[in-house]
N, C-alpha and C positions, 0 to 999 in steps of 0.2 A: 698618141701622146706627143705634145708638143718638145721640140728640143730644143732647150736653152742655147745662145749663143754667148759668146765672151769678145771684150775688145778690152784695152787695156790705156789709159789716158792719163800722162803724167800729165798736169797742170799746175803747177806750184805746188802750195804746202796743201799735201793732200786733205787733211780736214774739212775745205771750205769744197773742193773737189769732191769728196764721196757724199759731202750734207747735201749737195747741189745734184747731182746723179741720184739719190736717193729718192728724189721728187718727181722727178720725170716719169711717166707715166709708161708703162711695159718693162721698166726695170725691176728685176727681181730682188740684185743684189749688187749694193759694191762695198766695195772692199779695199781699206788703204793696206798698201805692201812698200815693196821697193821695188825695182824692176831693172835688168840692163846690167847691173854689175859685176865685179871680178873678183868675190868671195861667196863664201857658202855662209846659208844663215846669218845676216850682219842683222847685229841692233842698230836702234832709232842712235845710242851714242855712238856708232862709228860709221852710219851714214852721215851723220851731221858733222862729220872731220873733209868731208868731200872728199877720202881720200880710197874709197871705196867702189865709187863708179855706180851707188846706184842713184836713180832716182824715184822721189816720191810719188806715186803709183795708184790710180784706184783700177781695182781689176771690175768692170761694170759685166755683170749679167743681165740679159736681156730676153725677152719673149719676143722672137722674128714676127710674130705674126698681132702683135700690136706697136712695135717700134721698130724701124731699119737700122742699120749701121751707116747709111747714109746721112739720116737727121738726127741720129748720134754724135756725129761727128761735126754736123754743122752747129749743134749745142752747144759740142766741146768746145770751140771758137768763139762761140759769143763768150768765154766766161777767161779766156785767156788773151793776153797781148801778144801775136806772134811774131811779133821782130823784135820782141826784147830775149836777148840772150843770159841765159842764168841767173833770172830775178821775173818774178813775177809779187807785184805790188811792191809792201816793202821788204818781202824774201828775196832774199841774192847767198849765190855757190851754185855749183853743178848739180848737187841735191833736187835742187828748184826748176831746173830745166824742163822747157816742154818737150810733150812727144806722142806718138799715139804706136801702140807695139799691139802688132795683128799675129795671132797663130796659123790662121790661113790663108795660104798665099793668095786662094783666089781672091781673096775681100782687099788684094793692094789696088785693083783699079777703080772700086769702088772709093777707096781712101785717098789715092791719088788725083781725080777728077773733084771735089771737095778741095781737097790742096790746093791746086792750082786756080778754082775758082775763089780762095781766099786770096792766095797770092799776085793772083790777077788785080782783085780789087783794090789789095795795100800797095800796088806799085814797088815791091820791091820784095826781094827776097827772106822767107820767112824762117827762123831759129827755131822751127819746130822739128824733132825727127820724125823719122818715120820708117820704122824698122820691124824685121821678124822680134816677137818677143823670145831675148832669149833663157831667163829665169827672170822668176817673180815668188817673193815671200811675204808670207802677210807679216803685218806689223803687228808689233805688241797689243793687247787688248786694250790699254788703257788709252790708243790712238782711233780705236772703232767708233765710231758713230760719237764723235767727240764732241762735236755742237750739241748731239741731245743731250748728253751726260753735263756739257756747260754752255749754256745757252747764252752768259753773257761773256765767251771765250772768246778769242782771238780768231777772227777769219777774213783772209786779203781779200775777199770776195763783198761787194756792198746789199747791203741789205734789199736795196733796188732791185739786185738781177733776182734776189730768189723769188720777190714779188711779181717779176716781169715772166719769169719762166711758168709760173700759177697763172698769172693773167693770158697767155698765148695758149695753154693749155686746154680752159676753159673756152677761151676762142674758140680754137679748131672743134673743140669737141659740139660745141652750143649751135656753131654754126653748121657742122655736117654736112650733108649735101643738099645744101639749100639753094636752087639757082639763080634765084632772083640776087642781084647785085643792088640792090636800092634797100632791100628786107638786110643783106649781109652788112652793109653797109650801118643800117640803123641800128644793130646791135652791136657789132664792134663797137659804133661810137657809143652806147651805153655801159659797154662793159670798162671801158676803156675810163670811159669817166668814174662810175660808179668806184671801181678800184684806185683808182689814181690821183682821183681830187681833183684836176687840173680845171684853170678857171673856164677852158673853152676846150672842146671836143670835135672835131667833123670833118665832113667831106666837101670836097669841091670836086663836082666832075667836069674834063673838057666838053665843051661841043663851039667848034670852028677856032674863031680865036677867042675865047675866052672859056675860064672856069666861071659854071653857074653852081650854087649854093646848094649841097645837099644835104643829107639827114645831119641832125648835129647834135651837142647835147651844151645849153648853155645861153647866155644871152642873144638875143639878135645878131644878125652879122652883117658884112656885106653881099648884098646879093650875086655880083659878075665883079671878077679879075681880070684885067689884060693879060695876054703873054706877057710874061717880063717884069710885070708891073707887080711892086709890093716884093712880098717874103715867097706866097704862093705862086706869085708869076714866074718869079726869079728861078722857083728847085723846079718848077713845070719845064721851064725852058733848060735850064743846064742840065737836067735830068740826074738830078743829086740831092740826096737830104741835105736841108740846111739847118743846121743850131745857130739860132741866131741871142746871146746872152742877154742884150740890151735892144731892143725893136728901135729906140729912140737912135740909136745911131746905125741902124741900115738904110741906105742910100733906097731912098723913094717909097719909104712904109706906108703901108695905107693903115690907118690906126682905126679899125672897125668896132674899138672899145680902149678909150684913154686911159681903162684899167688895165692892158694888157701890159705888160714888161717883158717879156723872153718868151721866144716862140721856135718852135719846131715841125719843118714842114719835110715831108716824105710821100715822092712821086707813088703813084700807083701803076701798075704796068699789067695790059692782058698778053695774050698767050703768045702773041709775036713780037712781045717788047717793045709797045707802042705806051709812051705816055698819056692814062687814059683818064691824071686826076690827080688829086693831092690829097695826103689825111696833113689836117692842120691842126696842129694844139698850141695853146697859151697860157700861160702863168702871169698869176698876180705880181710873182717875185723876179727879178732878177735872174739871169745865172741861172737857173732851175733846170734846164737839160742837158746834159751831156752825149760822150759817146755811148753809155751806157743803154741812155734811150735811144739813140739814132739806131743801134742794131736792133735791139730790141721791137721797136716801130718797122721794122723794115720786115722782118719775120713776118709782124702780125699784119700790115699791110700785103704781103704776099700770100699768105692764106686765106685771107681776106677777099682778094681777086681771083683764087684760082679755083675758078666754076668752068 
């Protein structure tokens, strides 16, 4: 008999937290509560006075043996901002605070290596805690599973991430253990489009100095990128996703379609952290990527590569 694990993830206002945990795939159950504070049984009106100490809370249940607490946790962080302090989106008070509260002690190094590789990345110290849980009580019923019950309800979380956590999903699962990186490759970039709309899809792999043109899904492209050279050259060489809003005003575009407007490019890297490539997407529109897809792209280019 398998044995359920528990982690505990305040993330802002729990609603858009347990609808978003709810979907992840090996989760049993979660559950909004309060977590952390210094009375007994508080209601939703006296945690919202913040003078209570708790914060909003989903207690996630999980099956160890199709989901870790590891990629738990790296989830958790795609859907929160960790250096904002007592506000996430437009929630603000200590209610809102982030946090992740572990019952056992052994899972703090697991939780702390994950920390520090977020914190590494933000450059700067992160307003997330990270504590033994010391009480947790679930929240009133009419806070449970509150986006089903109002689907057109109030959630700080964008419609985006639930879209992108389904699209990575399917990834991982479609792709399997498929070793071929050219086969992995041609369906990320179909799933990716298929889901997404976006006007341009694909891959550029390195060989010497330049990217040549791989699987894609979308009009013609250019066939070979310099290092450096264009959008693709540029995130190849500094080894950084780039959101670029406007193509028209980044210095040396190569415009491989006068249709494109706003483009986002995200290195690829094999098992020794060697830049071995770029995923490149384009939009008709403007403005069209955010950080939202930068993390998101960056998950699914990592699983993407790791054969």
């Amino acid at each position: 008999m398998i044995r359920m694990k528990e982690i505990y993830f305040a993330g802002g206002c729990f609603w858009g937290t347990q609808h978003f945990f709810s979907q992840v795939d090996g989760v049993k159950e979660a559950l909004c509560g309060y977590a952390n504070g210094h009375t007994e049984n508080p209601k939703y009106e006296e945690v919202y006075t913040d003078t209570t100490g708790f914060a909003e809370t989903v207690k996630v249940t999980y099956n160890p043996e199709r989901i870790g607490l590891k990629e738990l946790t790296e989830l958790f962080f795609c859907i929160i901002d960790p250096l904002s302090l007592n506000r996430q989106g437009h929630d603000e008070g200590t209610r809102y605070r982030t946090g992740i509260y572990f019952t056992n002690p052994a899972e703090k190094d697991i939780l702390q290596k994950v920390y520090a590789r977020v914190e590494q990345k933000a450059g700067a110290r992160l307003a997330v805690e990270l504590e033994p849980l010391r009480n947790f009580y679930p929240a009133e019923e009419r806070h449970q599973d509150y986006l089903d019950k109002n689907p057109e309800g109030y959630c700080h979380l964008s419609l985006k991430t639930f879209r992108y956590l389904r699209l990575f999903q399917d990834i991982r699962l479609f792709l399997g253990d498929e070793p071929d990186l050219t086969a992995r490759m041609a369906n990320t970039a179909a799933l990716i489009q298929e889901r997404m709309h976006f006007f341009w899809t694909g891959f550029y792999r390195a060989d010497g100095s330049q990217l040549v043109l791989g699987p894609f899904q979308g009009p013609a492209a250019c066939m070979r990128i310099g290092f450096g050279k264009g959008v693709c050259g540029s995130a190849w060489k500094e080894d950084r996703t780039l959101v670029v809003p406007d193509v028209h005003q980044f210095p040396g575009h190569i415009a491989c379609s006068s249709l494109s407007q706003s483009e986002i490019v995200v290195p690829l890297h094999d098992a020794a952290g060697q830049v071995t490539g770029v995923l490149d997407i384009d939009s008709e529109q403007k403005a069209t990527f955010d950080e939202t897809d930068a993390l998101w792209l960056e998950k699914i280019a990592a699983v993407m590569c790791s054969i």
